[in-house]
C-alpha positions as CSV (number, residue, x, y, z in Angstrom):
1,X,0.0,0.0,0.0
2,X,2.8,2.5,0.9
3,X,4.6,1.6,-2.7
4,X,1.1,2.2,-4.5
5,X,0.5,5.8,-2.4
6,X,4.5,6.6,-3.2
7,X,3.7,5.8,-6.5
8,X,0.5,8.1,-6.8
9,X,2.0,10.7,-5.5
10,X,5.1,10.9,-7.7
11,X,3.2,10.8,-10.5
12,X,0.7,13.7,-9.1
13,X,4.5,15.8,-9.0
14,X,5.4,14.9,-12.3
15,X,2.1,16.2,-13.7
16,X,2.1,19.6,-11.3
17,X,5.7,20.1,-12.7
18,X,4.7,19.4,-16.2
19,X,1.7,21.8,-16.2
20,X,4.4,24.7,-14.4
21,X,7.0,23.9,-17.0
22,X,3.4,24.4,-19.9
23,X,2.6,27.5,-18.2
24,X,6.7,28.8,-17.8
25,X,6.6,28.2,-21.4
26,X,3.5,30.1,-22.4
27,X,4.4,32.5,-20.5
28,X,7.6,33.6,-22.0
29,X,6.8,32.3,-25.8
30,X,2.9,33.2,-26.1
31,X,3.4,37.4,-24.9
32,X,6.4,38.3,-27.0
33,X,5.1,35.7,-30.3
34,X,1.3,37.9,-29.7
35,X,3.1,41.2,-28.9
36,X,5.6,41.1,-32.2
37,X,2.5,40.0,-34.4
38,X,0.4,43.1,-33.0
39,X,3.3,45.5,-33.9
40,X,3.6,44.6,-37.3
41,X,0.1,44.7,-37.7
42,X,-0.3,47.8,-36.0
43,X,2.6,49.9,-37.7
44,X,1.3,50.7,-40.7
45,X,-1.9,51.7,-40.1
46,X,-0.8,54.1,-37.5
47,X,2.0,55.8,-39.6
48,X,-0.9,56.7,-42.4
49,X,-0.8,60.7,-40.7
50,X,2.8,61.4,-42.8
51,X,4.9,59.5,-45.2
52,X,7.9,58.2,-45.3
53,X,11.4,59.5,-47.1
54,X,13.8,58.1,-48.4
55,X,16.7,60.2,-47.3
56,X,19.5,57.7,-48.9
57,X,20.7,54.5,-49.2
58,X,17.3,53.0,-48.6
59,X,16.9,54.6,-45.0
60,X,12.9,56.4,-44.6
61,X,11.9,58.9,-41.4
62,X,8.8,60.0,-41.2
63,X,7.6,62.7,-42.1
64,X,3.9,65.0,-41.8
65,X,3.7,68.4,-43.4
66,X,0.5,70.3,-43.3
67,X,-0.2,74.1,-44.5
68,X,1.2,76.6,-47.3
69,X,3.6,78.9,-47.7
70,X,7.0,80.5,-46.1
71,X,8.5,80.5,-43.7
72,X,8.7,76.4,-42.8
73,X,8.1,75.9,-39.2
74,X,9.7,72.3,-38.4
75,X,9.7,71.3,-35.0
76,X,12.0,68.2,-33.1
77,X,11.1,66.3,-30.5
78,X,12.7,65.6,-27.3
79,X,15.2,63.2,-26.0
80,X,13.7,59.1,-27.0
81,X,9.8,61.0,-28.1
82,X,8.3,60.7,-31.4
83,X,6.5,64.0,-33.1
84,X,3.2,63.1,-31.6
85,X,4.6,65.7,-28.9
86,X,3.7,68.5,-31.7
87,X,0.6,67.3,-33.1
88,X,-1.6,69.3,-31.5
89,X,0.7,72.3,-31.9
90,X,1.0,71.7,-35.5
91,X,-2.9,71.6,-36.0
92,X,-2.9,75.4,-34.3
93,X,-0.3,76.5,-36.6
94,X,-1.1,74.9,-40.3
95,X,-4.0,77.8,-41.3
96,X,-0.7,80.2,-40.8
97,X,2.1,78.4,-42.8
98,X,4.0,75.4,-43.5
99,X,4.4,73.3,-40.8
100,X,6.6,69.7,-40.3
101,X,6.8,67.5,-37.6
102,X,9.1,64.7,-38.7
103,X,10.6,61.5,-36.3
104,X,14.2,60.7,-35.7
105,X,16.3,57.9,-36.6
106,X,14.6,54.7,-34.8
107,X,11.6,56.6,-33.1
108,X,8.3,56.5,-34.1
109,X,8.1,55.5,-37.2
110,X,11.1,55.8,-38.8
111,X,13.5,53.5,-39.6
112,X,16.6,53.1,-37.5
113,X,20.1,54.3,-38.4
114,X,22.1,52.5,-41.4
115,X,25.6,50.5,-40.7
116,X,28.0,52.7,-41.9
117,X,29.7,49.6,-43.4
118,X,26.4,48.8,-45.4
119,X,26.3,48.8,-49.6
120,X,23.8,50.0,-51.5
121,X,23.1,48.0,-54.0
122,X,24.0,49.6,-58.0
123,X,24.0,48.0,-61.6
124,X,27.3,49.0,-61.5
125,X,30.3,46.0,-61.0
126,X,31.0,46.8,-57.8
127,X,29.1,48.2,-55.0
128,X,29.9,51.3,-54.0
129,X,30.6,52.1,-49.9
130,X,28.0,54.2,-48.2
131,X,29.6,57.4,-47.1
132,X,30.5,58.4,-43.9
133,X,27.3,61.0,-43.1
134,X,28.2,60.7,-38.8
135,X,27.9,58.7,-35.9
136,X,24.9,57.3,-35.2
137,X,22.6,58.6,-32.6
138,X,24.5,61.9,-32.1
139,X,23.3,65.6,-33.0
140,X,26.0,66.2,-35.8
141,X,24.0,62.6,-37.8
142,X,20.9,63.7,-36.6
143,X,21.1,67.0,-38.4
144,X,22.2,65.8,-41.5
145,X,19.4,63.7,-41.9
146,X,17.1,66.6,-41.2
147,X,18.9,68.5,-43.9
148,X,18.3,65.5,-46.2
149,X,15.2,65.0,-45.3
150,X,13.5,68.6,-45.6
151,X,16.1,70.2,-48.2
152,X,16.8,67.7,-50.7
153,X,14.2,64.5,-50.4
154,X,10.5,66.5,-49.5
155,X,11.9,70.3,-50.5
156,X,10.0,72.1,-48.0
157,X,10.1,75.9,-48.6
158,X,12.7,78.4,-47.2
159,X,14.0,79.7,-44.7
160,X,13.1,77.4,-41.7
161,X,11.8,78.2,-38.3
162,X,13.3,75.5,-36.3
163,X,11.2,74.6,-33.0
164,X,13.2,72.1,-31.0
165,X,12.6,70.7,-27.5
166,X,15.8,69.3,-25.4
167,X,17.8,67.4,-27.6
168,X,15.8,68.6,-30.1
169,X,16.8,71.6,-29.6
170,X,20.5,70.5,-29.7
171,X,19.8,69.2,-33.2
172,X,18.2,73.0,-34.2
173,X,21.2,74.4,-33.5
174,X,23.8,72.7,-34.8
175,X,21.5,72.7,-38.2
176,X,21.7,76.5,-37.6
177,X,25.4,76.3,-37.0
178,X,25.8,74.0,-40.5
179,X,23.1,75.3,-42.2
180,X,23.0,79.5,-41.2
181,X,21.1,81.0,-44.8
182,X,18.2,78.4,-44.2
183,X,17.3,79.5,-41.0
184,X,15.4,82.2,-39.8
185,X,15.0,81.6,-36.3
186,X,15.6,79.4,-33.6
187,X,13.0,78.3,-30.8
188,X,14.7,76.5,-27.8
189,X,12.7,74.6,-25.9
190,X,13.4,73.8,-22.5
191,X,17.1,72.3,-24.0
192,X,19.8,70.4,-23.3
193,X,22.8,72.2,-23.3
194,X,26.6,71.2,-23.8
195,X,28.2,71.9,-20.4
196,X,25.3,69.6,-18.5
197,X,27.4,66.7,-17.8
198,X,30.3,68.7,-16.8
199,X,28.8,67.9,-13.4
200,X,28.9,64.9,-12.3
201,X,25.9,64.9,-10.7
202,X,24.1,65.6,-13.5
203,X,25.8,63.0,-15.5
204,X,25.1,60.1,-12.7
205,X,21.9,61.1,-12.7
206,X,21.2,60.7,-16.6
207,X,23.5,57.5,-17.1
208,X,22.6,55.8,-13.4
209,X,19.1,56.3,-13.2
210,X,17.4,57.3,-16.5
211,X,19.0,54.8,-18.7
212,X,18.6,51.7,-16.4
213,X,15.1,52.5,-16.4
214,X,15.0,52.8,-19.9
215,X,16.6,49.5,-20.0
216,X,13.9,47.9,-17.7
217,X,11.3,49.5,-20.0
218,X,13.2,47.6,-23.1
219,X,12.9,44.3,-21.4
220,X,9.6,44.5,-20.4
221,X,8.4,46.0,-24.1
222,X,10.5,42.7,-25.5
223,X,8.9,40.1,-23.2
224,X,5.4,41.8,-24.2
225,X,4.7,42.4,-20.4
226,X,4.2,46.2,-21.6
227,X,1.4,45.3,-23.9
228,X,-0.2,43.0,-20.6
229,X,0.5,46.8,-18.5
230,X,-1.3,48.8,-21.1
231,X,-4.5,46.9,-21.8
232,X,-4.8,46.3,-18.1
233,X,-3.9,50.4,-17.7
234,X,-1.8,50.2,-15.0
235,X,1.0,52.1,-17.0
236,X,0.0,54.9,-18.8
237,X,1.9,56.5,-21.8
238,X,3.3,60.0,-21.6
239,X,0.8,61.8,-23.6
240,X,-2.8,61.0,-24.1
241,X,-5.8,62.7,-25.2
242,X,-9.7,62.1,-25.3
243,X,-10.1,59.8,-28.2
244,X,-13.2,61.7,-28.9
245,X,-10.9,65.0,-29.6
246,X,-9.4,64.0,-33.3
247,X,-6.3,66.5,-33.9
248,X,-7.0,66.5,-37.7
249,X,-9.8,65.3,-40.2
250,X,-7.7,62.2,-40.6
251,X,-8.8,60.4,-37.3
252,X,-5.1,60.3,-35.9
253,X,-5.7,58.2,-32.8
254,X,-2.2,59.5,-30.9
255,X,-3.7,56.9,-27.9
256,X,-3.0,53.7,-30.0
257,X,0.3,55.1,-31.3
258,X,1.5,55.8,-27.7
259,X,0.3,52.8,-26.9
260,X,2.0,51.1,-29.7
261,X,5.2,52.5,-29.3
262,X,5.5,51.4,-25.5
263,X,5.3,47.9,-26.5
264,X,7.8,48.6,-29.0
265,X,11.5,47.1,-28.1
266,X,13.0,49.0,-31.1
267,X,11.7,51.9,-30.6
268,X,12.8,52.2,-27.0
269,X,16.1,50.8,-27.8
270,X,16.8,54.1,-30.1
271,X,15.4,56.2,-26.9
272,X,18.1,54.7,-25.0
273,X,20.9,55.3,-27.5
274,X,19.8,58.8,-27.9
275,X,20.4,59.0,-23.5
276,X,23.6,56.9,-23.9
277,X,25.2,58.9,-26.8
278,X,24.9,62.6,-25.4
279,X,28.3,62.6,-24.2
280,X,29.4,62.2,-27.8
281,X,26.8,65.2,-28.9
282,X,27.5,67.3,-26.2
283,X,30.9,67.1,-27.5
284,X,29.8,67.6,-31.2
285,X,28.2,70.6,-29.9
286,X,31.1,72.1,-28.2
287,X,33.2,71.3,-31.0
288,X,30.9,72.8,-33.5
289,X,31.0,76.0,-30.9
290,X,34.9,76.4,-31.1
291,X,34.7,76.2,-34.8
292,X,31.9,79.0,-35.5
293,X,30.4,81.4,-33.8
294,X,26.3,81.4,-33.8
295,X,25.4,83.2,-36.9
296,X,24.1,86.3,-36.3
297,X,21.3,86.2,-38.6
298,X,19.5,83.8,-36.9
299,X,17.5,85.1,-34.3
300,X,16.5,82.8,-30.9
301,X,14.0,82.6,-28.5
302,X,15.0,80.0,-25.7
303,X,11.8,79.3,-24.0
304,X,12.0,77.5,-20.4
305,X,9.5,77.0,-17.7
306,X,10.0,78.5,-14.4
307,X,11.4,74.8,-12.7
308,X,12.8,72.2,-14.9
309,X,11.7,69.5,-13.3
310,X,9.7,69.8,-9.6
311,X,10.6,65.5,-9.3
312,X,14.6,66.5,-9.4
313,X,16.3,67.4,-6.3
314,X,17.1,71.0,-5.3
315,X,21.1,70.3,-6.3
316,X,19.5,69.2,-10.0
317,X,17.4,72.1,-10.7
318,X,20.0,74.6,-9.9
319,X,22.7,73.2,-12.5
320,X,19.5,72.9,-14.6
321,X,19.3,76.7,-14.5
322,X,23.2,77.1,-14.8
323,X,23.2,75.6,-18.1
324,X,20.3,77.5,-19.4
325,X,22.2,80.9,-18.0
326,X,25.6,79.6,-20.0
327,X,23.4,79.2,-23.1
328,X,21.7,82.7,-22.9
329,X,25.2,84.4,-22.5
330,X,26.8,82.3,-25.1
331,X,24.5,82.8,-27.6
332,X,24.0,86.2,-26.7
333,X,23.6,89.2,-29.5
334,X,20.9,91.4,-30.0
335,X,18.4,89.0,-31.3
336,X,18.2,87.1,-28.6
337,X,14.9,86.6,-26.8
338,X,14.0,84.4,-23.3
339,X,10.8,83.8,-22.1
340,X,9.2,81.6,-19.0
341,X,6.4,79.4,-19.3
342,X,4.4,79.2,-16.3
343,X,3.9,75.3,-16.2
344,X,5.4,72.8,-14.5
345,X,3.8,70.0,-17.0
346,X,6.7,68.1,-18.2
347,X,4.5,67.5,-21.3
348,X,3.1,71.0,-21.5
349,X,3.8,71.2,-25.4
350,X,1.4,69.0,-26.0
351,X,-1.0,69.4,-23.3
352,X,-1.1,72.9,-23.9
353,X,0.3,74.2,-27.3
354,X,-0.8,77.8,-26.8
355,X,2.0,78.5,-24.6
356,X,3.8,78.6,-27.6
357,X,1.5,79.6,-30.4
358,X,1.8,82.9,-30.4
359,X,5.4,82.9,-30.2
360,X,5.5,81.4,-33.1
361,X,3.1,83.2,-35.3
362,X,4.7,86.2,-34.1
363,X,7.9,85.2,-35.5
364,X,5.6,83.8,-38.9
365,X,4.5,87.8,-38.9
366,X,7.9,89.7,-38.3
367,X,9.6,87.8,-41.3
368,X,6.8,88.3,-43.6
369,X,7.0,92.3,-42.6
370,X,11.2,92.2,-43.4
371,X,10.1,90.5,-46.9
372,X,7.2,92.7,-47.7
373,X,4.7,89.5,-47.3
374,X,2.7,90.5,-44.4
């Protein structure tokens, strides 16, 4: 009797362990297998709002213009965030002029950066190497592939009112430094500046505790847990509106495309090479500094709210400020304009894009009047 019960109940463990080992194994096949299928399903339906462009060598960012005539406001999006951050901003602005919002290299949906050792394909004999256009993930890349994209693939008309928000408006500025008789004025946005990470503290801060969670946030998007965390909302993406409130006639659902984006690996991974190569575009920047001065016919507004960040300690804040203060006098000549916002919403461009509307269609108006337009 004590063989048969022995017996019984070694057979009851082998089939408990079996069915943990089934369920171990649908949990880590079944998410990522039903997460991987919903992206690609997903993807091109919600990049339908722009196109994409071919800026060489077979490499497309994305791209949404909307409006007529000059000047060509094109705005960049902060550090790791796709141009949904300027949708609603773009919609104010679009009776007025021409207006772009365009995505990055890896973020939202454009494609990621090229090896540089990659061929393009000819009918010639032998392939010819793709030239060196920068490193990847850095400002002085980046702004090529803006110039590329809005100057010699799409064409958009001149000059250019550059909008850019923390490292996006890194990128406006060394476009302005490359690229001075295209650009009309500068709008900085809350942005990074070269001398942050002169600090340490600063710089632990961005490499030990933004990028690790970042990192975490890659994992989870790669596992699909983040698709499991969204449909159950208990994580919430950065910017959402009232799917009622359609920001054009097109239906653009920024929800599902916020959404979509979380539970994208690839996406998140450029995010994180963005944070992990600003050492390298700080130093671009600084570099680009010592080799030309700021042209002075292109005039800037730097546009900051009155704390950076209320979630960052005191120490943070201040060096915050610091940088802003080097920037102002740096940069300074007579066309030089600062303003404060008074928000502390991390997201306020988006949330609330008349902060900034009139400052722009002020700027729209006072070129016009110099070229006789208005």
């Amino acid at each position: 009797m004590v063989s048969i019960a022995l017996k019984n109940l070694w057979k009851t463990c082998i089939r408990t362990l079996w069915r943990l080992i089934q369920l171990l194994l649908f949990i880590i096949i079944v998410p990522p297998l039903i997460n991987y299928a919903s992206l690609k399903r997903e993807a091109p339906l919600l990049g339908q709002h722009g196109l994409p462009y071919d800026i060489g060598h077979g490499q497309k960012l994305f791209l949404r213009c909307r409006g007529h005539g000059s000047p060509t406001v094109i705005f960049d999006a902060p550090t790791g965030m796709n141009s949904d951050i300027w949708l609603p901003l773009q919609e104010n602005l679009k009776k007025t002029t021409t207006v772009c919002i365009y995505d990055r290299a890896g973020l939202g949906m454009s494609d990621p950066p090229l090896s540089l050792t990659f061929k393009q394909k000819s009918n010639e004999k032998e392939d010819k190497p793709m030239k060196h256009r920068g490193m990847d993930f850095t400002v002085e890349k980046m702004s090529e592939d803006l110039n590329r994209l809005v100057s010699v693939t799409s064409q958009q008309p001149k000059p250019f009112i550059l909008v850019g928000a923390d490292l996006g408006a890194i990128v406006t500025r060394f476009y302005a430094q490359m690229y001075e008789f295209d650009i009309s004025h500068l709008f900085l946005i809350d942005p990074l500046v070269e001398t942050l990470f002169d600090n340490e503290q600063w710089k632990d801060y961005w490499y030990n505790k933004i990028i690790p969670r970042l990192h975490a946030m890659q994992l989870s998007a790669a596992v699909g847990v983040n698709r499991i965390l969204v449909l159950t909302h208990m994580i919430n993406t950065p910017l959402v509106t009232k799917i009622s409130d359609n920001v054009d006639d097109n239906n653009i659902n920024i929800n599902h495309r916020q959404k979509h984006l979380l539970c994208n690996a690839a996406h998140i991974s450029s995010a994180i090479r963005e944070h992990f190569y600003m050492n390298e575009t700080f130093s671009q920047m600084k570099l680009a500094w010592r080799m030309k001065a700021f042209p002075s016919n292109v005039s800037v507004t730097i546009v900051n709210r009155r704390q950076y960040d209320k979630n960052l300690s005191k120490d943070l804040n201040k060096i915050w400020d610091e940088s802003q203060e080097y920037l102002r006098i740096q940069l300074f000549h007579n066309r030089i304009q600062h303003r404060f916002i008074d928000s502390n919403d991390k997201y306020f461009i988006f949330n609330k894009p008349d902060l900034l509307e009139s400052l722009i269609k002020d700027s729209i108006s006072q070129w016009r009047e110099q070229k006789g337009l208005a």
